[in-house]
C-alpha positions in Angstrom: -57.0 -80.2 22.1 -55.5 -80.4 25.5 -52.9 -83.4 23.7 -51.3 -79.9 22.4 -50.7 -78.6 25.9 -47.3 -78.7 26.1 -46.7 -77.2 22.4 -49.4 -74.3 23.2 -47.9 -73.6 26.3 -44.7 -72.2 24.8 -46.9 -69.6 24.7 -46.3 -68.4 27.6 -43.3 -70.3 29.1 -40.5 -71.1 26.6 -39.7 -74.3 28.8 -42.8 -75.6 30.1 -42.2 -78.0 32.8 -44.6 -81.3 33.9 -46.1 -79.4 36.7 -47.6 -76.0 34.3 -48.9 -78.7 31.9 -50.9 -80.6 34.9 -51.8 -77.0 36.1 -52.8 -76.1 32.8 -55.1 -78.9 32.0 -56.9 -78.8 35.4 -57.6 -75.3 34.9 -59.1 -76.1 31.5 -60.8 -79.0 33.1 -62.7 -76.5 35.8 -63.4 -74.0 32.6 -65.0 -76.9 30.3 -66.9 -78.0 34.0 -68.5 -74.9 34.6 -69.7 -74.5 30.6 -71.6 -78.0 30.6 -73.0 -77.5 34.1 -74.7 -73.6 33.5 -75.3 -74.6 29.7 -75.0 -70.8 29.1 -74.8 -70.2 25.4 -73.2 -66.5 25.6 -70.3 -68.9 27.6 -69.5 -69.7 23.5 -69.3 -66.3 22.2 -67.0 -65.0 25.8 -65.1 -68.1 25.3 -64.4 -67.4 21.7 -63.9 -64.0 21.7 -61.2 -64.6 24.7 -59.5 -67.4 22.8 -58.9 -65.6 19.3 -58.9 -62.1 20.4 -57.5 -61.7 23.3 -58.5 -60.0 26.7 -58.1 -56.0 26.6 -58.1 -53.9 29.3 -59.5 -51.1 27.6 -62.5 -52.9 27.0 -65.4 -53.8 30.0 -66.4 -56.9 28.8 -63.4 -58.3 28.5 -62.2 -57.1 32.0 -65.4 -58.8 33.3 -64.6 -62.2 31.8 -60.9 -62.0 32.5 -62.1 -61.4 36.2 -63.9 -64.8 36.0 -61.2 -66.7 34.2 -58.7 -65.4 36.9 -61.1 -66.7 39.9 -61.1 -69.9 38.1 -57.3 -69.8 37.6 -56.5 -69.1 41.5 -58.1 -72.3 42.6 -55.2 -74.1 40.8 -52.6 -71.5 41.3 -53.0 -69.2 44.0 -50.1 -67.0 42.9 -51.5 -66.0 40.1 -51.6 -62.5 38.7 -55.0 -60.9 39.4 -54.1 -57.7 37.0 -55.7 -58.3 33.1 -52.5 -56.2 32.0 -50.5 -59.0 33.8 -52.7 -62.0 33.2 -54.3 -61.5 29.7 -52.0 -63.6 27.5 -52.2 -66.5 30.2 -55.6 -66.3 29.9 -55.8 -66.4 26.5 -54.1 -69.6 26.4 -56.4 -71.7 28.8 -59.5 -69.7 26.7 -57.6 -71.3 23.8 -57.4 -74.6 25.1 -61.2 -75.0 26.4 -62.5 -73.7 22.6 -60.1 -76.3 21.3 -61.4 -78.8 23.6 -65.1 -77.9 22.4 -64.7 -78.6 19.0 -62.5 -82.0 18.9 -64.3 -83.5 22.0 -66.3 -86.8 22.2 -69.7 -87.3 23.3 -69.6 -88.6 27.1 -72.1 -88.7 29.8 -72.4 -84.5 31.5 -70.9 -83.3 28.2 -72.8 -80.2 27.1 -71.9 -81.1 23.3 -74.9 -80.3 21.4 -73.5 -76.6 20.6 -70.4 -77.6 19.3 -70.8 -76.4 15.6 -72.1 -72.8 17.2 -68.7 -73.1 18.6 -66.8 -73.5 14.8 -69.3 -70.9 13.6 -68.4 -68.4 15.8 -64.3 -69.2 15.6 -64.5 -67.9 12.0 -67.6 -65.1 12.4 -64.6 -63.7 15.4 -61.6 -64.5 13.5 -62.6 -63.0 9.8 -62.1 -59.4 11.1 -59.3 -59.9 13.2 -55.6 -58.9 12.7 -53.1 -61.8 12.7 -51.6 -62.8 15.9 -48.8 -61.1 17.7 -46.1 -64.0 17.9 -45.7 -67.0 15.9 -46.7 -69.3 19.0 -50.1 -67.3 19.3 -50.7 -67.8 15.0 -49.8 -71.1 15.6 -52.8 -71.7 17.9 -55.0 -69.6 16.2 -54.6 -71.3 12.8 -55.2 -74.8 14.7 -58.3 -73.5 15.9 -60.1 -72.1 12.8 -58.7 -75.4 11.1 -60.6 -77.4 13.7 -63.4 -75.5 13.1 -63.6 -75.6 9.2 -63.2 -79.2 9.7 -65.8 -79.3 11.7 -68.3 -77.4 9.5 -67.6 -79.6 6.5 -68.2 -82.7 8.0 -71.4 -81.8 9.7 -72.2 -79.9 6.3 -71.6 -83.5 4.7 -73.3 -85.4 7.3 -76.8 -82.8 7.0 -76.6 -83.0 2.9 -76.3 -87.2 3.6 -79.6 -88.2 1.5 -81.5 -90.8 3.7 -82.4 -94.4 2.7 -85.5 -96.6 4.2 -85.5 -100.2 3.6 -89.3 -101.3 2.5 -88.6 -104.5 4.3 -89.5 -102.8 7.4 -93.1 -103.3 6.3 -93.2 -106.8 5.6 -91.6 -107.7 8.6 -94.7 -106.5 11.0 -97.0 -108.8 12.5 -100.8 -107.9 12.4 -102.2 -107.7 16.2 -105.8 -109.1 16.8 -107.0 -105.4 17.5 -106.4 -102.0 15.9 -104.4 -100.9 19.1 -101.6 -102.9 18.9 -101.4 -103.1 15.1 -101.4 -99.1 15.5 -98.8 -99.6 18.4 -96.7 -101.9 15.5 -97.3 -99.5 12.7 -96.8 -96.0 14.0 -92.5 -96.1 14.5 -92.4 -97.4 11.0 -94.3 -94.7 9.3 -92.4 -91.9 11.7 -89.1 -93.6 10.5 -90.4 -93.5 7.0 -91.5 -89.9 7.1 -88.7 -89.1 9.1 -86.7 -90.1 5.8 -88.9 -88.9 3.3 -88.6 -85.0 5.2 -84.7 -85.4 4.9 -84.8 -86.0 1.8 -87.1 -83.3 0.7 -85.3 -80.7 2.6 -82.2 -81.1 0.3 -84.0 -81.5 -2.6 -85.5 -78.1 -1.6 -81.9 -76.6 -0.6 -80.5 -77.5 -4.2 -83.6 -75.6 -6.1 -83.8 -73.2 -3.6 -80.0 -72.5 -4.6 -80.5 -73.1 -8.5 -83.5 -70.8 -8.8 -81.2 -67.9 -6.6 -78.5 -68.4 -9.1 -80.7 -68.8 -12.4 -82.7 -65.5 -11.4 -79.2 -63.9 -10.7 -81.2 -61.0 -8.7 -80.7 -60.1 -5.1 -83.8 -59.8 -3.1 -81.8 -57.3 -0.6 -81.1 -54.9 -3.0 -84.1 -55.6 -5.1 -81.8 -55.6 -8.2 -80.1 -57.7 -11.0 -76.4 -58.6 -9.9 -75.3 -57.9 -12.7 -76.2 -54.1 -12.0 -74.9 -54.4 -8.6 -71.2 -53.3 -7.2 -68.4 -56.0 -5.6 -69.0 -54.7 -2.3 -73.4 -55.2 -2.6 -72.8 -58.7 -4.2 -70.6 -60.0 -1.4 -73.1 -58.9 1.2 -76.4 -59.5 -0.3 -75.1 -62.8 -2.2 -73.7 -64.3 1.0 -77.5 -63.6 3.3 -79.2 -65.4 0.5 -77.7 -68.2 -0.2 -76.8 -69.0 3.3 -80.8 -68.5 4.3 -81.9 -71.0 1.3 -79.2 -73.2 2.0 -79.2 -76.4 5.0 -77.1 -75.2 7.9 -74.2 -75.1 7.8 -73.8 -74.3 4.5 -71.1 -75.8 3.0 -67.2 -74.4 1.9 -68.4 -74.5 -2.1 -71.3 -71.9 -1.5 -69.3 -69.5 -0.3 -67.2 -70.1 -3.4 -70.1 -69.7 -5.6 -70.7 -66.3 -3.6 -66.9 -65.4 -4.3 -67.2 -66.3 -7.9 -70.0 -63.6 -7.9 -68.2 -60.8 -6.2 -64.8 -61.3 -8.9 -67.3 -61.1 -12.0 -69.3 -57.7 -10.3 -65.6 -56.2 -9.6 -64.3 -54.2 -12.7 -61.0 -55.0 -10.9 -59.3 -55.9 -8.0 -59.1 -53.1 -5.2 -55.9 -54.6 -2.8 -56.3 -52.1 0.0 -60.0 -52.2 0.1 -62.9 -49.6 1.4 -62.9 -48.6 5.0 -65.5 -50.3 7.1 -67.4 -46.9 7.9 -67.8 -46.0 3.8 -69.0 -49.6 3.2 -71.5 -49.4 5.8 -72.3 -45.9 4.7 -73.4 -46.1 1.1 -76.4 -48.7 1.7 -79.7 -48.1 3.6 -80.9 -48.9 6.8 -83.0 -51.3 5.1 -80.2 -52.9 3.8 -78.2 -53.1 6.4 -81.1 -54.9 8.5 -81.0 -58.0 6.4 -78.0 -59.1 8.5 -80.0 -58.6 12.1 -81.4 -61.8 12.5 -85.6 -61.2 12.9 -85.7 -63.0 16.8 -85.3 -60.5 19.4 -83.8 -63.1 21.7 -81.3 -63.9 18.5 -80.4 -60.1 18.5 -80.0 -59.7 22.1 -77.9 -63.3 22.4 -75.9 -61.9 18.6 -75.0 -58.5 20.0 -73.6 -59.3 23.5 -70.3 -59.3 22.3 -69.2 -57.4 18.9 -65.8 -58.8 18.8 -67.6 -62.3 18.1 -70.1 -61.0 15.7 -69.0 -57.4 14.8 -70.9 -57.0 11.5 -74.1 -58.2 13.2 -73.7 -55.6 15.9 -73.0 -53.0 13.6 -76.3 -54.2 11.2 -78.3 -54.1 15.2 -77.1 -50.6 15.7 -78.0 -48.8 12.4 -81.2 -50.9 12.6 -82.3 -49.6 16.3 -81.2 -45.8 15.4 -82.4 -45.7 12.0 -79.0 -43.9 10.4 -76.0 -45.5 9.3 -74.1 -43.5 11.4 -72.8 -43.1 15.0 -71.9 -46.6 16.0 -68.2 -45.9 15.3 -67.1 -44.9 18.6 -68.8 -47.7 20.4 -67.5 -50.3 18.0 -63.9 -49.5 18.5 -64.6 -49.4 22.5 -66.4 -52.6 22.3 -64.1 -54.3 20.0 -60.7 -52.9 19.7 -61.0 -52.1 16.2 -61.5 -49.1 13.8 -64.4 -47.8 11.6 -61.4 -47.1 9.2 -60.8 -50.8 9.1 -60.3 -51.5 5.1 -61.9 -54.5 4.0 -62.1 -55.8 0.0 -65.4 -56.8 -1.5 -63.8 -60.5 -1.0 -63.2 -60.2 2.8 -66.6 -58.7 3.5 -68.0 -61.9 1.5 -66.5 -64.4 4.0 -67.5 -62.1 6.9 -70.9 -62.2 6.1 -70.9 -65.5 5.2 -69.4 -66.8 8.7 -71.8 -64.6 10.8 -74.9 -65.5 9.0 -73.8 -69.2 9.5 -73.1 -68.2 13.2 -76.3 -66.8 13.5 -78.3 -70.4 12.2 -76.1 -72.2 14.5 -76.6 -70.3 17.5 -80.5 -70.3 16.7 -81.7 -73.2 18.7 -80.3 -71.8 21.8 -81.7 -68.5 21.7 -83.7 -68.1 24.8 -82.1 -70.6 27.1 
């Protein structure tokens, strides 16, 4: 997205002239350089969480990444502000670009590209929480970005759900070899082709029963219960955990309707200001609560480094590791900026849950690295 460079740059100067916009883009350029060479995966969730959220100085990680992104932004412009309470909203910008960049980008040669839809998954897992943004410049970009990344996640949801087809004339065009070792040498890329397809296939035939069956049974395996004994707020979390799990990743925009569908028929009636975050979290077990912290210790660790990104995960972790569903407030509103008090309606929680499980799938394969 660095074609928008001059239109997102308003965000900071009202005027931009040629020079900030070469500035800006070099800057970007030395961000996106460093993420493909260290191929750091917690690079997405700093990046992210820098780009939609901002960069608080009340909060230590943030100051440590905003120390980083200022080194970076020296080499280009050696007059720049070295104070986050002077710097953040630049920053903020040239974290907004590089995340742009990251989801619209082409394959090339040194591209580090492969976690690209981790990227989209965490823009909505760190933007369903957050308030709007200050300014209509900084909406602007925001709104650009979770568009990019919805986009993203549909056609890659598409593209996963695409049902294979193998051409039988594959067969009849080999040549039997004289001996078994070259026949075999003829015959094996076929079959792997041809099983290849034949496992595709199955896997969303599996998806869509999978899915049916959850539906037909209409009973949540979280709570152990029928949903139609459960409340709003116990649908939209349990409902979104299981039908993300039984779905292919990512799962696509019409699930999450199908989860939303749920919620309106378990809520007697709408509740506009919703629960606080704290009594939500409050009235289920531990047990519960652990069906959001993803089973791999490496996922956990990699999932909890930053709250802001994933802050209903972290939360989840916490109650897990202590055993109580209290006493992470203080920590979450140090670590994150916001509030145990924050209200949230059974509908809200819903698409939470549903972006950070989705996160959590799509940040899988590079647990570890």
């Amino acid at each position: 997205m660095l074609s928008n460079a001059f239109e997102w740059e308003r965000l900071i100067h009202p005027t931009p002239t040629d020079e900030m916009i070469a500035r800006r883009k070099a800057i970007v350029a030395s961000v996106l350089a460093a993420f493909d060479s260290e191929q750091e995966v917690e690079d997405v969730l700093r990046l992210v969480s820098a780009a939609l959220t901002g960069l608080s100085p009340a909060i230590a990680a943030d100051v440590e990444y905003g120390q980083e992104l200022t080194e970076v932004t020296k080499v280009h412009h050696q007059a720049f502000p070295s104070l986050l309470s002077e710097n953040a909203l630049d920053l903020q910008l040239t974290a907004c670009l590089a995340v742009g960049e990251l989801l619209t980008r082409k394959h090339a040669e040194g591209i580090w590209r492969e976690p690209q839809n981790a990227v989209a998954g965490v823009c909505l897992s760190t933007a369903g929480l957050m308030p709007g943004g200050n300014g209509l410049h900084l909406k602007t970009v925001h709104e650009a970005l979770l568009a990019a990344s919805r986009e993203l996640l549909a056609r890659t949801a598409k593209t996963v759900r695409k049902r294979p087809e193998y051409d039988l004339a594959k067969l009849d065009e080999l040549s039997p070899a004289g001996d078994v070792a070259a026949f075999w040498g003829q015959l094996k890329p076929v079959l792997a082709t041809a099983f290849d397809t034949v496992a595709r296939a199955s896997a969303i035939d599996h998806e869509e029963l999978e899915v049916l069956w959850w539906l037909y049974n209409s009973e949540s395996v979280t709570f152990a219960k029928s949903l139609s004994e459960m409340a709003a707020y116990d649908v939209a979390f349990a409902a979104s955990i299981e039908l993300v799990d039984r779905a292919l990743c990512p799962a696509p925009a019409s699930l999450n309707g199908i989860v939303q569908g749920l919620v309106a028929r378990a809520a007697n009636k709408p509740n506009a200001a919703g629960k606080a975050l704290k009594s939500i979290v409050g009235t289920w077990t531990t047990d519960i609560i652990s069906a959001l912290v993803p089973e791999d210790d490496a996922a956990i660790n990699l999932v909890t480094t930053l709250p802001k990104a994933l802050p209903l995960t972290w939360i989840a972790g916490k109650v897990a590791t202590a055993s109580v569903t209290t006493g992470w407030e203080q920590e979450f509103a140090s670590r994150t900026g916001f509030s145990a008090n924050l209200k949230i309606t059974p509908e809200a929680l819903a698409n939470q849950v549903f972006a950070e499980r989705t996160a959590q799938r799509l940040l899988f394969p590079f647990q570890g690295e």
